[in-house]
Structure formats: structure tokens, C-alpha cells
C-alpha positions in Angstrom: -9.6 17.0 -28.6 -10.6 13.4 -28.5 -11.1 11.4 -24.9 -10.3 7.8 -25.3 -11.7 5.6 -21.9 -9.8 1.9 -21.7 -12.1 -0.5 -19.5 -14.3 -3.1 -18.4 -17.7 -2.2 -20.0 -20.4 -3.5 -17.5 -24.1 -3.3 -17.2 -24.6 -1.4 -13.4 -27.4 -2.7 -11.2 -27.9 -0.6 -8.9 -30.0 -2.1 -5.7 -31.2 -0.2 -2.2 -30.1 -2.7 0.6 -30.8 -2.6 4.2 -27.6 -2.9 6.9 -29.0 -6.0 8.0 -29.3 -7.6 4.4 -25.4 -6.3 3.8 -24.4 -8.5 6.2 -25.4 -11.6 4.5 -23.2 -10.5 1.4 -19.6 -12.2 1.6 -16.9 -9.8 1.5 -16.0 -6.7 3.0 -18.0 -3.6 3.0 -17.8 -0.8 1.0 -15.2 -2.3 -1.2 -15.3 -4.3 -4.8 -15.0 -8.1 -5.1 -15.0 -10.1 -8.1 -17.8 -12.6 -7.9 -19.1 -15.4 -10.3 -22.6 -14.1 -12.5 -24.6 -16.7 -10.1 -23.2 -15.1 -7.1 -24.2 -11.5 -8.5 -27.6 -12.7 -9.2 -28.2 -14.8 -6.1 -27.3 -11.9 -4.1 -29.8 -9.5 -6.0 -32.9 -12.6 -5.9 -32.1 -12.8 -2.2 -33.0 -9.0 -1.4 -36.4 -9.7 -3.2 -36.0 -6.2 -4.7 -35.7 -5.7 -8.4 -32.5 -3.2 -9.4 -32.6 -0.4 -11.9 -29.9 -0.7 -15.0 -27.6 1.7 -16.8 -24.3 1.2 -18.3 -21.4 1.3 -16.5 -17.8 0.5 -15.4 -15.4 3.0 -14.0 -13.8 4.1 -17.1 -17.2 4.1 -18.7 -18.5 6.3 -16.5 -15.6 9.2 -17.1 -16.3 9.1 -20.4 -19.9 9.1 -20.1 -20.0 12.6 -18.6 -16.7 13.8 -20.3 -19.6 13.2 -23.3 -22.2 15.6 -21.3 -19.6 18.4 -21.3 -19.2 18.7 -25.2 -16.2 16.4 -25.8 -16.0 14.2 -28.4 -15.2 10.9 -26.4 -14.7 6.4 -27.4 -15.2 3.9 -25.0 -12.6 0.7 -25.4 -13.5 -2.3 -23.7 -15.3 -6.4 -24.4 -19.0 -7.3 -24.2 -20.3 -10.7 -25.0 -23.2 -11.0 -28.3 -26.4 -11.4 -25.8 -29.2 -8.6 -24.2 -26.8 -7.1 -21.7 -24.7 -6.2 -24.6 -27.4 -4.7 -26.6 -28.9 -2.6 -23.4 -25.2 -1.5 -22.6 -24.6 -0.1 -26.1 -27.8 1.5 -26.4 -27.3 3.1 -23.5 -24.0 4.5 -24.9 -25.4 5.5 -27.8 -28.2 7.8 -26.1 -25.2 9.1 -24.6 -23.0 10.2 -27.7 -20.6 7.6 -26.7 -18.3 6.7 -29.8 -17.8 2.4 -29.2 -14.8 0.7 -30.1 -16.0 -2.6 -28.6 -15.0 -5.8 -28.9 -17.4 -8.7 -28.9 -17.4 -12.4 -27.1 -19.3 -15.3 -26.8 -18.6 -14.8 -22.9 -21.2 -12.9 -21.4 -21.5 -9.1 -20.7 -19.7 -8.2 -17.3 -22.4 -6.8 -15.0 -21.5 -4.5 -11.8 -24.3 -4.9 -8.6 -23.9 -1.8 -6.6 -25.7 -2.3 -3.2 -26.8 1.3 -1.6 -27.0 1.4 2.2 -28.9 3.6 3.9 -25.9 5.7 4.4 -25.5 6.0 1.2 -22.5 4.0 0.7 -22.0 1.6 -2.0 -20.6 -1.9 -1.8 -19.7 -3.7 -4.9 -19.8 -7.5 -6.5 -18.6 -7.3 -10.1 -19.3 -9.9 -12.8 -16.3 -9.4 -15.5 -17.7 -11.2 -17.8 -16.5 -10.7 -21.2 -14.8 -7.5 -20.0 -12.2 -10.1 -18.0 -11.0 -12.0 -21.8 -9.8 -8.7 -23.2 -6.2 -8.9 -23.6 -3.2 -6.9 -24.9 -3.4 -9.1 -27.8 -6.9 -7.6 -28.8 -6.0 -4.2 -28.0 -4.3 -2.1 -31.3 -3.2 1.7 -32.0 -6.4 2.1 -34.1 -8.6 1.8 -31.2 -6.8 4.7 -29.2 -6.0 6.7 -32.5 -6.4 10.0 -32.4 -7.1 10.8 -28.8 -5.3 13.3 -26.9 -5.8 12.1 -23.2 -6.6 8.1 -22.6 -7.9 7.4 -19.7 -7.6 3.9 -18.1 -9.0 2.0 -15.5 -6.9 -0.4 -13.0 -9.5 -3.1 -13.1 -8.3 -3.7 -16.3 -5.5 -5.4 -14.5 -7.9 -8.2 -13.7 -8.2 -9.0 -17.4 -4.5 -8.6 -18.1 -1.6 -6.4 -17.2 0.3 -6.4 -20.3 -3.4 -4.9 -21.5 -2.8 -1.9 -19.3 0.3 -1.4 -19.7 0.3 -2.0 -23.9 -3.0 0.9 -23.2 -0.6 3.4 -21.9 2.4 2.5 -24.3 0.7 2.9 -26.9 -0.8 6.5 -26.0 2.1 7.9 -24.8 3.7 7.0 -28.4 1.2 9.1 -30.2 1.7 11.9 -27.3 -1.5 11.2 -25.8 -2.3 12.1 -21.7 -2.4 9.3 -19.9 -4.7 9.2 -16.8 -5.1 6.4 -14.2 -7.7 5.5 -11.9 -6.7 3.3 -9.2 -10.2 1.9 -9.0 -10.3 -0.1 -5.8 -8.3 -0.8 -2.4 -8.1 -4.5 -3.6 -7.0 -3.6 -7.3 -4.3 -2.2 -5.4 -3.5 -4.6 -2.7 -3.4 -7.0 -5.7 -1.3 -5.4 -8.1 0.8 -3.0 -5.9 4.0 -3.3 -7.7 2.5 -3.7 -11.3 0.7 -0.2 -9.9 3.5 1.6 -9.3 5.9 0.7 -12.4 2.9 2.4 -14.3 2.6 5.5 -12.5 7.0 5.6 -12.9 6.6 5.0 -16.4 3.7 6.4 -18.1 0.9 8.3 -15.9 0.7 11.6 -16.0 -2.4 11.6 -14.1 -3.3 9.6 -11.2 -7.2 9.5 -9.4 -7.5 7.5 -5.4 -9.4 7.6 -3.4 -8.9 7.5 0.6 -9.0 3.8 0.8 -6.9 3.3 -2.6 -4.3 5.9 -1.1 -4.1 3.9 1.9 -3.0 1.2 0.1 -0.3 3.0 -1.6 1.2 4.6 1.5 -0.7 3.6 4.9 0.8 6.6 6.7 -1.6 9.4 6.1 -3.9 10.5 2.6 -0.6 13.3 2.4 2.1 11.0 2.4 0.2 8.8 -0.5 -0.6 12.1 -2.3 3.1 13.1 -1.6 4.7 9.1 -3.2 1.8 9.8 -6.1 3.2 12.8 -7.2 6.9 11.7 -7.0 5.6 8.6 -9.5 3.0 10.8 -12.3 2.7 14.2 -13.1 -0.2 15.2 -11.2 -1.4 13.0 -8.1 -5.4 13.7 -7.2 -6.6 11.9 -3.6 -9.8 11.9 -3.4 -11.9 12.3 -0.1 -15.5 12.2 -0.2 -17.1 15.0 2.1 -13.8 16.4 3.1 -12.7 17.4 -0.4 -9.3 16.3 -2.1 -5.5 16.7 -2.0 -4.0 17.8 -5.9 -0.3 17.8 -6.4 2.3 18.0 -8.7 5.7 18.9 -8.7 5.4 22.3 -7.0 2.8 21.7 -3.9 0.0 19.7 -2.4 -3.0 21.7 -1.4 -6.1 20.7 -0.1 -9.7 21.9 -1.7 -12.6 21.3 0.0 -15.9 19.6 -1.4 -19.2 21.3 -1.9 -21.6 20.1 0.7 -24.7 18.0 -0.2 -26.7 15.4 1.3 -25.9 12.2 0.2 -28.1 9.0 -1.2 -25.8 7.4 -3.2 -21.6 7.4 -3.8 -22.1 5.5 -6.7 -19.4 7.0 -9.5 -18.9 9.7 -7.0 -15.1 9.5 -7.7 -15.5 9.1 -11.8 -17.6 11.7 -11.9 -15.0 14.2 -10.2 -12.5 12.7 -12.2 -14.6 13.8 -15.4 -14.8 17.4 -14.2 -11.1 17.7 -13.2 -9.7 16.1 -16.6 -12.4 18.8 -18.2 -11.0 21.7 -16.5 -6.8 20.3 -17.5 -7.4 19.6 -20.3 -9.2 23.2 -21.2 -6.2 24.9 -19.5 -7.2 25.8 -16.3 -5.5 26.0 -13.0 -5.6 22.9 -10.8 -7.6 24.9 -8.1 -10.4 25.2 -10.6 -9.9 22.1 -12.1 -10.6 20.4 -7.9 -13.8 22.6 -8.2 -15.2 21.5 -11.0 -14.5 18.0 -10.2 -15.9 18.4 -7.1 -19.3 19.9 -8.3 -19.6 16.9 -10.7 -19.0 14.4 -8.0 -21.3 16.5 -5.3 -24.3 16.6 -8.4 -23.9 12.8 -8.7 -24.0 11.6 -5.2 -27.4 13.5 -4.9 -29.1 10.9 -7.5 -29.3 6.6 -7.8 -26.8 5.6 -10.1 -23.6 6.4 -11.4 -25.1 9.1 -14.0 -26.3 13.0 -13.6 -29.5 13.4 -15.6 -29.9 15.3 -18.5 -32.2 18.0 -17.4 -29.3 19.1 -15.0 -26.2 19.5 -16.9 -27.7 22.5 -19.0 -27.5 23.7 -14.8 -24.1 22.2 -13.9 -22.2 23.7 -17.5 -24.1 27.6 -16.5 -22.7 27.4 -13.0 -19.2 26.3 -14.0 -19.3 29.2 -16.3 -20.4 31.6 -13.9 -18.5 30.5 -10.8 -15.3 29.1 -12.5 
């Protein structure tokens, strides 16, 4: 089976703050904010550290290890003719990434994930080119031939009728759609453009706590619960205390495999990666929790939104064993 991801592609920089410098930064902790590329790089001169690269964006990130478990896998998205481009795509390549990339004179969207010393990542996101991709630019050839698409929310900043024309168009060749809800201000933003999609074509939905909250502010069950009346299968997401699944028949909780912590960056895509990898090979949704969750544990444990190499041989022996 093919695995299309639909997204902004971003170059990642990926910088260890102190609590004291995260206070300078406008904008709320913890969450995403759209900022200009000046901001991004003001913000990253002013720490007078220098950040480590690697390609990223939430989609990108699924796909990326979705790549690192043997499927054969195309990143969608918009990056602009210059360096960042070039670093982004090379990066993809090294990966086995299949690109269906569009390119811009705009520059390449870059993503500036500050680490606290909790290990908690705030993010300021340069679009970039990724923010001109638009329906328009999107066709069927692009997502040909994929079983499951899997699609970002962020690409609502660029344009909803993008999203939405993403999904229409999978669901007509009988594709899976999934959906990550990507941030709490994605959707604050676009709450009701949110939740026609999930009605209309999702048939698998990824939050988090603080994305679920926005959906319904009652309690991570009562989102999980609205979710699954909306898609198929509903997955909340919560960090150290595991994850609610759900679909028609129940919601159960699963617990999350305890680690220690340095980073949360792509904690969430990386247990989306492992739970679409257990669905789509069949398996129950209990197993298909576990596996995402020993994805998501193995990335939190490194800098960056990416599991290295040497340990996926490790990760794909244990999944076979224990799974």
C-alpha cells in the first residue's frame, strides 16, 4: 500500500532554551504561533545558541517514519527554489521519501522548536512557501495511488478549500483519510471548518490533550466521545498518561510506556505513524495504541522530531516480538 502525507513542508530548528529566555518569546507556551521569518530568526540570534536542522512539518514527520517501517510513502506540500529547499529535500531523500513538491519563489517555511528544560516544546512557525499552496495547485495525480492520505490541519492556514479538495479527492479513489488536528490554535481558529471534515470525510482523527480541549472543553472523554461520533476512529492523545482510542463500539484507555523525557518534539506524529502502521496491517486497535506509543516513547528520548537509524532495526524486532 501507498502512504500519501498532505502538508506544510518545513525545515525544523530545533533550539535548547532556558525558562527564563522562554519568557522573552511572545506568545503562549507550549503551543504554535505563526510568526514572520525575521521574527523566527530574531528569536533564535537572541538565544546566542546555534539550532540543529532536519526536515520537518507535522505531516512530514508521519511519513518520514511510516518510510522507516517499510512502506512505500509521498510527501505533498510547497517549498520555495533557495538552500532550505535543497537541505529539506535532501533530507527526504536520505529518508526514502517519494516528493511530489511544488516549488515557489516564496521562501521555504521553517518550524523553530524551542526545548525547555522540561522537555516541552514551544513552537514559532515560518509558512513560508508552504502558506501559497492552494486547492488550485493540488490535483488527483499527486494523491494517486495511495491507500491512506494523511493530512495535516495546518494546511488550513494555507487554504481550507486545500484540505478539504485533499480529502475529496482521496475518498473518491477509496483512499483512508486521516487527520491530525495539529494545534490548540488550528482549532480555536477553524473549529467549524474542523468539524464539517471529520462529518464528512475523516476516517481517522489524531489530538492531542490540548487540541481535544478545544473540541469539547469538558473532559479528554467527552472530546474522544464527539470525535468518534464525527470519524470512524477518534485517537486522544496524552503524553505520559497514554491515550483514549474509539470508534463506534467503545473508548478505552491504553497507557504509555514510561521513559524519561528530553524532548516532545513529533511526540504525537510519531505515535500517529505507529498506530496508522498497525491499522493499516490489520491489527486490533489495542495493538495499534501500543505501537504508537512505543514510537512516540523512542522519539521523546532524542532532540528532534526523528528516531535515528541505528534504532529502528530495535524498535521493528520489539514490535515483532511483543506485538
Amino acid at each position: 500500500m501507498k502512504i500519501v502525507g498532505v502538508g506544510a513542508a518545513l525545515l525544523d530548528y530545533l533550539l535548547h532554551i532556558t525558562d527564563d529566555y522562554l519568557k522573552t518569546v511572545p506568545g503562549k507556551k507550549y503551543g504554535m504561533e505563526l510568526v514572520e521569518e525575521a521574527d523566527l530568526i530574531s528569536i533564535i540570534e537572541k538565544s546566542g545558541s546555534i539550532p540543529s536542522t532536519m526536515a520537518g512539518g507535522s505531516a512530514a514527520n508521519v511519513i518520514k517514519s511510516l518510510a522507516s517501517l517499510g512502506w512505500e510513502v509521498s510527501l505533498v506540500g510547497k517549498i520555495g527554489c533557495d538552500q532550505h529547499g535543497e537541505t529539506l529535500e535532501e533530507h527526504l531523500d536520505g529518508l526514502g521519501v517519494n516528493k511530489r513538491l511544488i516549488k515557489s519563489s516564496i521562501s521555504t517555511g521553517s518550524s523553530l522548536s524551542l526545548i525547555s528544560r522540561d522537555g516541552k516544546r514551544t513552537l514559532r512557525t515560518f509558512m513560508g512557501a508552504s502558506q501559497t499552496f492552494t486547492a488550485k495547485e493540488l490535483n488527483p495525480k499527486q494523491l494517486a495511488g495511495a491507500g491512506l492520505v494523511h493530512i495535516e490541519a495546518y494546511t488550513l492556514f494555507s487554504d481550507p478549500k486545500l484540505t478539504e479538495k485533499a480529502m475529496r479527492l482521496a475518498k473518491a479513489q477509496g483512499s483512508i483519510v486521516s487527520f491530525d488536528l495539529g494545534s490548540f490554535e488550528v482549532v480555536a481558529k477553524f473549529y467549524d471548518e474542523i468539524i464539517f471534515l471529520l462529518r464528512e470525510y475523516v476516517d481517522i482523527v489524531f489530538a492531542n490533550s490540548d487540541e481535544a480541549s478545544a473540541i469539547e472543553p469538558k473532559s479528554a472523554h467527552a472530546a474522544c466521545d464527539y470525535l468518534r461520533s464525527l470519524a470512524k476512529v477518534a485517537v486522544v492523545m496524552q503524553g505520559p498518561d497514554g491515550c483514549l482510542v474509539a470508534d463506534e463500539k467503545a473508548i478505552k484507555h491504553y497507557p504509555a510506556f514510561p521513559v524519561e523525557a528530553i524532548d516532545t518534539t513529533g511526540a504525537g506524529d510519531l505515535f500517529a505513524a505507529g498506530f496508522l502502521h498497525g491499522y493499516l496491517n490489520g491489527m486490533a486497535l489495542e495493538r495499534c495504541a501500543k505501537i504508537g506509543a512505543l514510537l512516540g516513547g523512542a522519539v521523546v528520548t532524542e532532540v528532534g522530531a526523528e528516531i535515528p537509524k541505528e534504532k529502528w532495526t530495535a524498535l521493528l524486532n520489539r514490535m515483532k516480538r511483543d506485538f
